[in-house]
C-alpha positions, 0 to 999 in steps of 0.5 A: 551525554553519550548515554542520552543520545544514543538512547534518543536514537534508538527510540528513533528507530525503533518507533520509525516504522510506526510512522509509516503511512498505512491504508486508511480508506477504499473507494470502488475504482469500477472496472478498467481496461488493461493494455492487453485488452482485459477488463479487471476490477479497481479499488481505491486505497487511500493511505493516511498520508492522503495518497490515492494508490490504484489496486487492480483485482487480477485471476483473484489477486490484488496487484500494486500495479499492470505489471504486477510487481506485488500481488497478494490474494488479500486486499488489505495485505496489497493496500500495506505494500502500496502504502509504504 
């Protein structure tokens, strides 16, 4: 019985990121203004969890947010993290 369990439980585990919600689709989001006045370009990543996360193209990096709390220079790298 132990047996069982634990083998249940480390199949649990180990297939727990596979159920992680991942980029599904991107829309053009056009272009938004920042607080500080500048003008960057905005795409729409829908992840498979049917959320819709802003990434914000900023000096050639796509960044999770304003603050620019995750940047990478590759969209699909940026559009992962946000899912997660």
């Amino acid at each position: 019985m132990n047996r069982l369990l634990i083998s249940v439980m480390t199949a649990a585990l180990i297939s727990a990121p596979a159920f992680a919600a991942k980029p599904k689709k991107f829309s053009d989001g056009g272009e938004i203004t920042l607080g500080d006045g500048s003008v960057v370009e905005a795409s729409i990543v829908t992840c498979t969890n049917n959320e819709a996360i802003p990434l914000l193209n900023k000096d050639g990096q796509w960044c999770i947010d304003e603050e620019g709390s995750y940047c990478h220079k590759k969209r699909m790298k940026a559009a992962k993290k946000a899912c997660k």
